[in-house]
C-alpha positions as CSV (number, residue, x, y, z in Angstrom):
1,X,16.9,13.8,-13.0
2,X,13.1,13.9,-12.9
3,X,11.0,11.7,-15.1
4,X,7.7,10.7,-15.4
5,X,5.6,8.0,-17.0
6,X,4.3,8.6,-20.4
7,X,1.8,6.1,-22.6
8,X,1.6,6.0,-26.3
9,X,-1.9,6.9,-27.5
10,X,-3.8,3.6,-28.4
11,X,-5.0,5.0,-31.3
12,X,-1.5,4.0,-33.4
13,X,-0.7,7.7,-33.8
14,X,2.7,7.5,-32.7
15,X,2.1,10.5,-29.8
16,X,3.3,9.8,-26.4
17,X,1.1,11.4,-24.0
18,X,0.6,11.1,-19.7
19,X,-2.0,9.4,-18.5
20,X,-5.5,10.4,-18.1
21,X,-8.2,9.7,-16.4
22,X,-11.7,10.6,-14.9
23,X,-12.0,10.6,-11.2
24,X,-15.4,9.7,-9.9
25,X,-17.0,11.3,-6.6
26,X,-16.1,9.7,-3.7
27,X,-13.5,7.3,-5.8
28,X,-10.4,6.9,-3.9
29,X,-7.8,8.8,-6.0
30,X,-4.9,6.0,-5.4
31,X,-6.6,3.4,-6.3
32,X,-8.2,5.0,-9.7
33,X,-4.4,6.0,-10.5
34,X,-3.4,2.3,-10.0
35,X,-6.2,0.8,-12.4
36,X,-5.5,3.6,-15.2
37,X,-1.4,2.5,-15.4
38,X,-2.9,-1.3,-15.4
39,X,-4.9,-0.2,-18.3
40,X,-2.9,2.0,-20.4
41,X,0.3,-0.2,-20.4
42,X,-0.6,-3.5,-18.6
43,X,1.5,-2.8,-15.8
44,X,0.5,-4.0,-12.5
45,X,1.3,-2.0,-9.3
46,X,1.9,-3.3,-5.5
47,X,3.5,-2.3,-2.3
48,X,6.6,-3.5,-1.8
49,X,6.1,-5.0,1.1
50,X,3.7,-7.9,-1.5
51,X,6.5,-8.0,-3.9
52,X,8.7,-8.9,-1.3
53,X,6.5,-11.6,-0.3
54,X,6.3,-13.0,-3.5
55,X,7.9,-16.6,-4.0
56,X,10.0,-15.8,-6.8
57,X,11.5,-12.7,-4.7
58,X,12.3,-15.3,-1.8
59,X,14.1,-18.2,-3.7
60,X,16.1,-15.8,-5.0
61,X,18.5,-13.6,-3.6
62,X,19.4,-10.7,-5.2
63,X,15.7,-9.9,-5.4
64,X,15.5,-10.4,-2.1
65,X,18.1,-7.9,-0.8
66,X,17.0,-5.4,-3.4
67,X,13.3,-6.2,-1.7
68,X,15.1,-5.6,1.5
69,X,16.9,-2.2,0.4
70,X,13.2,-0.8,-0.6
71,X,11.5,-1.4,2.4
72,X,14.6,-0.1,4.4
73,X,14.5,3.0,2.2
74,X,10.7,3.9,2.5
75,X,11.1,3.6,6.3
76,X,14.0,5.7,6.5
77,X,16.3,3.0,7.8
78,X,18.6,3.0,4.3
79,X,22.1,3.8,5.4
80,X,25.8,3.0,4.8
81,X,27.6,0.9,1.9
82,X,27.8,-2.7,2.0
83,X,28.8,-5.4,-0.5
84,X,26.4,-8.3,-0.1
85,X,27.2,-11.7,-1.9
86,X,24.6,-13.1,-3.6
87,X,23.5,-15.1,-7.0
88,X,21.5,-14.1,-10.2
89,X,17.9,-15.6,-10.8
90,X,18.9,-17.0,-14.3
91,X,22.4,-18.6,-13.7
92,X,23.2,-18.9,-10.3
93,X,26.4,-17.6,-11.1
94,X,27.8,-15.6,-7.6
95,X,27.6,-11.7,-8.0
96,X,27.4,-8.6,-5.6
97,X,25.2,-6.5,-4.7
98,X,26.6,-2.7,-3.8
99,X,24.0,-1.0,-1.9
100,X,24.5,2.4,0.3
């Protein structure tokens, strides 16, 4: 399936539109893509390798592994099928985690 990330015009319209943007001379394109999505919908974009430093990713675990799983994946190291045991962020309640 192929999606892409729409905004709804600030304007109160109701239309759902992509995001634009102006690009200046010289501006590097990545990072003037990164600060449009912040400012149309007040999302924040990083690496994964930050989110997976974030303290809230390490204390708990199925972040973690799903951290791990991303990295593994954009290095091309993402293979087989594993079960891994771990516990959810709001109730510590013991779950797995199927990841191939």
């Amino acid at each position: 399936m192929f999606q892409v990330f729409v905004v709804q015009e600030k304007s109160g319209t109701g239309v759902w539109k992509l995001p634009t943007a102006t690009v200046e001379e010289g501006e590097d394109i990545s990072a003037a893509a990164i600060w449009e999505v912040k400012e149309e919908a007040g999302v924040y974009w990083m690496a994964v390798e930050e989110y997976a430093k974030q303290p809230f990713v390490k204390k708990h675990k199925s972040f973690d592994y799903i951290a791990k799983i991303c990295i593994a994946k954009k290095d091309n190291k993402y293979v087989g099928f594993s079960p891994l045991l771990t516990t959810t962020a709001s109730s510590a309640k013991k779950s797995y985690l199927y990841s191939n």
